[in-house]
PLY file of the C-alpha trace (Angstrom):
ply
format ascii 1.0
element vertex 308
property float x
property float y
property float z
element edge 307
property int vertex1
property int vertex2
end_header
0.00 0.00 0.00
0.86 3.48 -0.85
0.93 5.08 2.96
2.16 9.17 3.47
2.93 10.28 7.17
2.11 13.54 8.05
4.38 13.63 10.62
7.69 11.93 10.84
7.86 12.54 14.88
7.90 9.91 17.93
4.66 8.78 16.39
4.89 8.74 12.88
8.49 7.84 12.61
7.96 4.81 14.61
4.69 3.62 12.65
6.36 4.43 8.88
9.22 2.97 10.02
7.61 -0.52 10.58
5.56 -0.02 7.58
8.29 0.53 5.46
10.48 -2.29 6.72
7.19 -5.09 5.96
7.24 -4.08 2.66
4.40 -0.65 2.36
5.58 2.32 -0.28
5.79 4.88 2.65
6.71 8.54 2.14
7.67 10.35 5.09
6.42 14.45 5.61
9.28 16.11 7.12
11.35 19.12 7.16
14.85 20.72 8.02
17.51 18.09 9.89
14.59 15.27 9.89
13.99 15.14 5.98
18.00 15.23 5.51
18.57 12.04 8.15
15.50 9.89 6.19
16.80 10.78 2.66
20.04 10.22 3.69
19.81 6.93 6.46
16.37 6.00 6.37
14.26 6.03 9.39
16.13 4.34 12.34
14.08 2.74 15.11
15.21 1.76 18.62
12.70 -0.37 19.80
12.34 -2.62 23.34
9.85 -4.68 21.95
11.35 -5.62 18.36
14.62 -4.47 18.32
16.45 -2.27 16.58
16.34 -1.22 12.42
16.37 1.10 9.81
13.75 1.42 7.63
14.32 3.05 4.34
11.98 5.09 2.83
10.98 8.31 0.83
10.61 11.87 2.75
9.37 15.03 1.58
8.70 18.34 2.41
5.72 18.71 0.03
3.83 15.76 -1.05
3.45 15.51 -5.12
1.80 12.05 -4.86
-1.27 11.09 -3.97
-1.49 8.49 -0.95
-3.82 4.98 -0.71
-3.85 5.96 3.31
-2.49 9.07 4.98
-1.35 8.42 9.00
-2.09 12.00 10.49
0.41 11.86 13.62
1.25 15.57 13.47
0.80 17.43 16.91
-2.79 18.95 17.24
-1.44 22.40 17.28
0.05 22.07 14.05
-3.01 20.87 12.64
-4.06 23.67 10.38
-0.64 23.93 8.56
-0.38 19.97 8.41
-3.86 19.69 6.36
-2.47 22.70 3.90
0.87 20.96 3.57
-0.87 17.17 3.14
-3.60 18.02 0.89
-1.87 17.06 -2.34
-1.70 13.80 -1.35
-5.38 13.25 -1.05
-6.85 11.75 -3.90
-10.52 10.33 -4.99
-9.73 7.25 -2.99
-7.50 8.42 -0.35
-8.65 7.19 3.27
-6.79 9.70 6.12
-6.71 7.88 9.54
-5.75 10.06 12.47
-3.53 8.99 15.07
-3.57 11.92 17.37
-4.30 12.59 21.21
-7.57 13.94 22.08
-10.74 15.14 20.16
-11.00 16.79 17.04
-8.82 16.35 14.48
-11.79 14.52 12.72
-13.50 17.78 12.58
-11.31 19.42 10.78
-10.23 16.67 8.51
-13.82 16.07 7.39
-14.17 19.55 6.44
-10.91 19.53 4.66
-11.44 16.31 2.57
-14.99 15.23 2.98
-16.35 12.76 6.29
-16.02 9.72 3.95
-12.55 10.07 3.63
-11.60 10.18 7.37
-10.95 7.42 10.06
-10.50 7.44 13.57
-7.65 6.33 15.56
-5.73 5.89 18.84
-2.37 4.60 20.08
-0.79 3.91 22.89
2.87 4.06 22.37
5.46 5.08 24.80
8.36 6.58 22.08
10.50 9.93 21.85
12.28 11.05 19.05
16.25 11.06 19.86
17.20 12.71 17.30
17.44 13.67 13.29
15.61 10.26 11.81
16.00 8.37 14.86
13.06 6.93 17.63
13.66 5.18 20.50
10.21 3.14 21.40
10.64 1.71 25.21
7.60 0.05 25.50
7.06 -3.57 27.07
4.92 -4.39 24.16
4.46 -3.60 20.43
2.49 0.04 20.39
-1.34 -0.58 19.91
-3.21 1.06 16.64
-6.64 0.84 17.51
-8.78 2.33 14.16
-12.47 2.29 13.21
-14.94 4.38 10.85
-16.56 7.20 12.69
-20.18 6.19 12.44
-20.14 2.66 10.31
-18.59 -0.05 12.37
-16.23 -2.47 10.42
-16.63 -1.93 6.61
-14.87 -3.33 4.12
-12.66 -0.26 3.92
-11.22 -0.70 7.45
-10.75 -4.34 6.81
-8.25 -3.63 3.77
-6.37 -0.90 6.10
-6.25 -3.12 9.22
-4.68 -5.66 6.81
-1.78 -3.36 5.67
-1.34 -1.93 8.98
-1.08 -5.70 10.36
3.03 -5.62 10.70
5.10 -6.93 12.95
5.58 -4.21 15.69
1.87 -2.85 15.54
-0.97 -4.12 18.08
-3.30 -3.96 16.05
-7.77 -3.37 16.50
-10.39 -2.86 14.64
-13.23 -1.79 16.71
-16.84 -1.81 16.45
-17.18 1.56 18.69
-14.07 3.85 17.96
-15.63 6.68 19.92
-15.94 5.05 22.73
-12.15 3.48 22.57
-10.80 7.53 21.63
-13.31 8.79 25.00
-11.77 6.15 26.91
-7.81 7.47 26.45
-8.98 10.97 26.57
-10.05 10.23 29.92
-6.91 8.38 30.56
-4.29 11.19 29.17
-6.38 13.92 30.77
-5.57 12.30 34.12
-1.91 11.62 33.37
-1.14 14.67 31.41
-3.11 17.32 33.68
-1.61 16.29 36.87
1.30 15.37 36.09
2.05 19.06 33.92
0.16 21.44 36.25
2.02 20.27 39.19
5.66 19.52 36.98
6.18 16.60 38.70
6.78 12.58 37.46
3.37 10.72 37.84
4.75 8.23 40.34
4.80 11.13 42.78
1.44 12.06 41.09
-0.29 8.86 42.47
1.06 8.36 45.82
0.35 11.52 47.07
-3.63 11.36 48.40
-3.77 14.45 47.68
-2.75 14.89 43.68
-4.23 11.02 43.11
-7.82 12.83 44.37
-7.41 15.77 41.90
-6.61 13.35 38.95
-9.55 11.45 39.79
-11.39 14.57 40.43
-9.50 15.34 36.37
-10.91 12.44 35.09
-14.21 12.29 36.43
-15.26 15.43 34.63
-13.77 14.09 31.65
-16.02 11.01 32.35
-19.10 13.17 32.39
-18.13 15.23 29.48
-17.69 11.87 27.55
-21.33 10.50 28.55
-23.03 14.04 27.45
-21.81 13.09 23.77
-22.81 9.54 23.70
-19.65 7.82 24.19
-21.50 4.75 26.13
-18.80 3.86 29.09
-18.56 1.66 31.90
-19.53 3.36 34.87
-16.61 1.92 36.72
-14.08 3.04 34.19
-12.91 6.01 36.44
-11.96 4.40 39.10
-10.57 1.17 37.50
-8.34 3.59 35.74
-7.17 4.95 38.94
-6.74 1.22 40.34
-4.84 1.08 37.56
-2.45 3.95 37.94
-1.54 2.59 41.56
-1.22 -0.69 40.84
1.78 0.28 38.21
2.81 2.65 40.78
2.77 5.68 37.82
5.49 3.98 35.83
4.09 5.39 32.48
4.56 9.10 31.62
2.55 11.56 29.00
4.05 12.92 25.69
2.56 16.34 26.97
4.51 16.35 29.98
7.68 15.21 27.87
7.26 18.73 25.94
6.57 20.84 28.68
9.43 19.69 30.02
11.76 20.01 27.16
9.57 23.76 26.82
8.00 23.04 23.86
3.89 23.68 23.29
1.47 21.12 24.39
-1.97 19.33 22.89
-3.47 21.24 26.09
-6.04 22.75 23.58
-7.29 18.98 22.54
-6.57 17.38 25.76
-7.71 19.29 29.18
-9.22 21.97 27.28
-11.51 19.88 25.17
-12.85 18.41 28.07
-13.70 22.18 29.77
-14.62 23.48 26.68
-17.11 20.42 25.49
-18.24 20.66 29.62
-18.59 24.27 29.25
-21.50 23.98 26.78
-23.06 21.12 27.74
-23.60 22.95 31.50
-21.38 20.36 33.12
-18.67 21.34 36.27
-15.25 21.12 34.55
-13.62 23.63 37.10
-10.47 21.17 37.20
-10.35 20.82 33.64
-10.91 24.31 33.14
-7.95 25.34 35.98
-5.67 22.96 34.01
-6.36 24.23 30.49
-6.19 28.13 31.57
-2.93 27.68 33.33
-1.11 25.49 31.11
-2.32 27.46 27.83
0.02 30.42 29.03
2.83 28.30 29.06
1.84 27.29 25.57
1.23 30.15 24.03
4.38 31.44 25.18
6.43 28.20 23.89
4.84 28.50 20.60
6.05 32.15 19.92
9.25 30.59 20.76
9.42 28.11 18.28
0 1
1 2
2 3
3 4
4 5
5 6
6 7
7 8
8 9
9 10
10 11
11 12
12 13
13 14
14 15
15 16
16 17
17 18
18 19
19 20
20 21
21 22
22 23
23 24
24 25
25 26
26 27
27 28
28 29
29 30
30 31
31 32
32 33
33 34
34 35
35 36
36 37
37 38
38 39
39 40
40 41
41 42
42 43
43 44
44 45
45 46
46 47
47 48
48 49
49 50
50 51
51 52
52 53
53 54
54 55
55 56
56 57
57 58
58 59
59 60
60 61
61 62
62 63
63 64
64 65
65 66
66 67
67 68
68 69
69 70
70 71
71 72
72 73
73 74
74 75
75 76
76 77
77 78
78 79
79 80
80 81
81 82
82 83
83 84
84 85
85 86
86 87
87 88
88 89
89 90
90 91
91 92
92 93
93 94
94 95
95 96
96 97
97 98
98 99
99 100
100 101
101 102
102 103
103 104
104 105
105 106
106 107
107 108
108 109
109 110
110 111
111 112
112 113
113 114
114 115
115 116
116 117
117 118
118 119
119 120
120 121
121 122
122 123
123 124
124 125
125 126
126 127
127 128
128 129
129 130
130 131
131 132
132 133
133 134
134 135
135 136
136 137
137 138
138 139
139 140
140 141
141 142
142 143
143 144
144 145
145 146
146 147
147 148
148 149
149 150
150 151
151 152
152 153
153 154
154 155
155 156
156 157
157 158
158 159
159 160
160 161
161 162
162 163
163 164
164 165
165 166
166 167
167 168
168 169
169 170
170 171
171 172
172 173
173 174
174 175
175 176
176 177
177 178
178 179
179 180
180 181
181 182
182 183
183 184
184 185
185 186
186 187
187 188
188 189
189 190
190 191
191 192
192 193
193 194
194 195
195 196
196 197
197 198
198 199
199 200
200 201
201 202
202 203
203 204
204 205
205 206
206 207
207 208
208 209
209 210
210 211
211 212
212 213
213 214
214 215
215 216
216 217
217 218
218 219
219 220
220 221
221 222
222 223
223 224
224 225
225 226
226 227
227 228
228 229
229 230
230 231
231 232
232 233
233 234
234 235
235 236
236 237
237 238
238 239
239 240
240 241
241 242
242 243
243 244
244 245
245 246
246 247
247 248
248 249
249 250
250 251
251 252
252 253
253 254
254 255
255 256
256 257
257 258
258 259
259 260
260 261
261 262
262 263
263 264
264 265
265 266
266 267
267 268
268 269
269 270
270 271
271 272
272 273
273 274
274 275
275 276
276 277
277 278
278 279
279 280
280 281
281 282
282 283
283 284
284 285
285 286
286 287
287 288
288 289
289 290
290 291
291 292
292 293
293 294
294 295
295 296
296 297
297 298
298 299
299 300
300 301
301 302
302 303
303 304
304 305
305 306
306 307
């Protein structure tokens, strides 16, 4: 299959790269020292779970071709130059499947290139980029891709993608309910990512302190209520099974947000937190810690992105 990245990052460099080594035509979206390393070396994964490789593959700065699938792994604030920059890549039959935290990208990609061209998707990967064309993926497992239509279950469509993205290194699912799967780690990275970046501290000392394992609960519930309000059909015990959860690994997992706020680069707080207050906001629900967490934090961001 003929698969673009939009986004050759932590993410997308780890996906293409597996794509690319089982055989896929994959064209990387890149710029500055990134493009040069892929042209030049390929894409070179470090990874716990499969070892280490170099995948070669195309990179561009501006697509000419158009793609079979586009993986959208760009970060969410960089979504309105990443649609300009991907568009000529999207064809008649182009399907764009978006791997990105939080809620919304869909949105925007349906009124881009149409709602029949767009999937949903999730991943749970725990990766960093280490440098020019290089990801290190530390993960006890192969990353997860879980994918699925928005609103038409498992059609023969998502069958022929969840074949080509069926590699060795991917975890792959196709799921019946994709909103309730993407409502279920928005919850989940709300609670990691909002504690652990409003009080700039590691999420093991998140969740054995009573005190900040009560406000991400407190984080999450209103995310859990926020989720309900749009239909997104959850276990009522999922809150605090996820927080079971978090002690029971004694916060050994960390948060790609809190990874760039500490490195002082901008953060998904606008998808993430500030979703959930904003979504709350109008459907008359109390998102006061979501709201606390998304008004501090976007000063930091707004300030990092001037930066950039």
């Amino acid at each position: 299959m003929n698969i673009t990245v939009m986004g050759a990052g932590a993410v997308g460099g780890y996906f293409g790269a597996v794509l690319a080594r089982a055989g896929h035509d994959v064209t990387f979206i890149a710029r500055g020292e990134n493009l040069e390393a892929i042209q030049q070396n390929g894409y070179s994964v470090k990874s716990d779970a499969i070892g280490e490789f170099a995948a070669l593959a195309k990179a561009v700065e501006n697509p000419t071709e158009v793609a079979d699938l586009i993986l959208f792994c760009v970060k969410g604030y960089d979504n309105d130059i990443a649609v300009d920059i991907v568009a000529p890549a999207v064809g008649e039959e182009t399907s764009i499947l978006t791997l990105q935290n939080g809620i919304g990208s869909s949105d925007l990609l349906s009124t881009a290139f149409g709602h029949d061209k767009v999937l949903l998707g999730l991943t749970y990967i725990d990766s960093t980029k280490t440098g020019p064309g290089i990801v290190h993926e530390f993960g006890l497992k192969p990353p997860d891709i879980v994918f699925g239509e928005q609103n038409k279950g498992k059609t023969d469509r998502a069958r022929v993608i969840g074949d080509a993205l069926d590699v060795e290194g991917v975890e792959l699912t196709l799921a019946d309910n994709i909103q309730r799967e993407l409502w279920s780690k928005l919850i989940y990275i709300c609670g990691l990512s909002g504690s652990t970046c409003i009080t700039r501290s590691k999420f093991e000392q998140v969740v054995t302190t009573p005190a900040t394992l009560e406000f991400t609960r407190r984080i999450m519930r209103e995310a859990f209520e926020v989720a309900q309000s749009q239909g997104a059909e959850l276990n009522a015990d999922y809150v605090d099974k996820t927080v079971e959860y978090f002690i029971e690994i004694k916060g050994a997992n960390t948060s790609s947000m809190y990874t760039d706020l500490m490195r002082g680069n901008p953060i998904e707080i606008d998808v993430l937190n500030g979703a959930v207050a904003r979504i709350g906001r109008q459907q008359g629900i109390d998102v006061a810690t979501n709201e606390f967490i998304a008004t501090c934090l976007s000063l930091y961001h707004e300030t990092a992105m001037e930066s950039r």
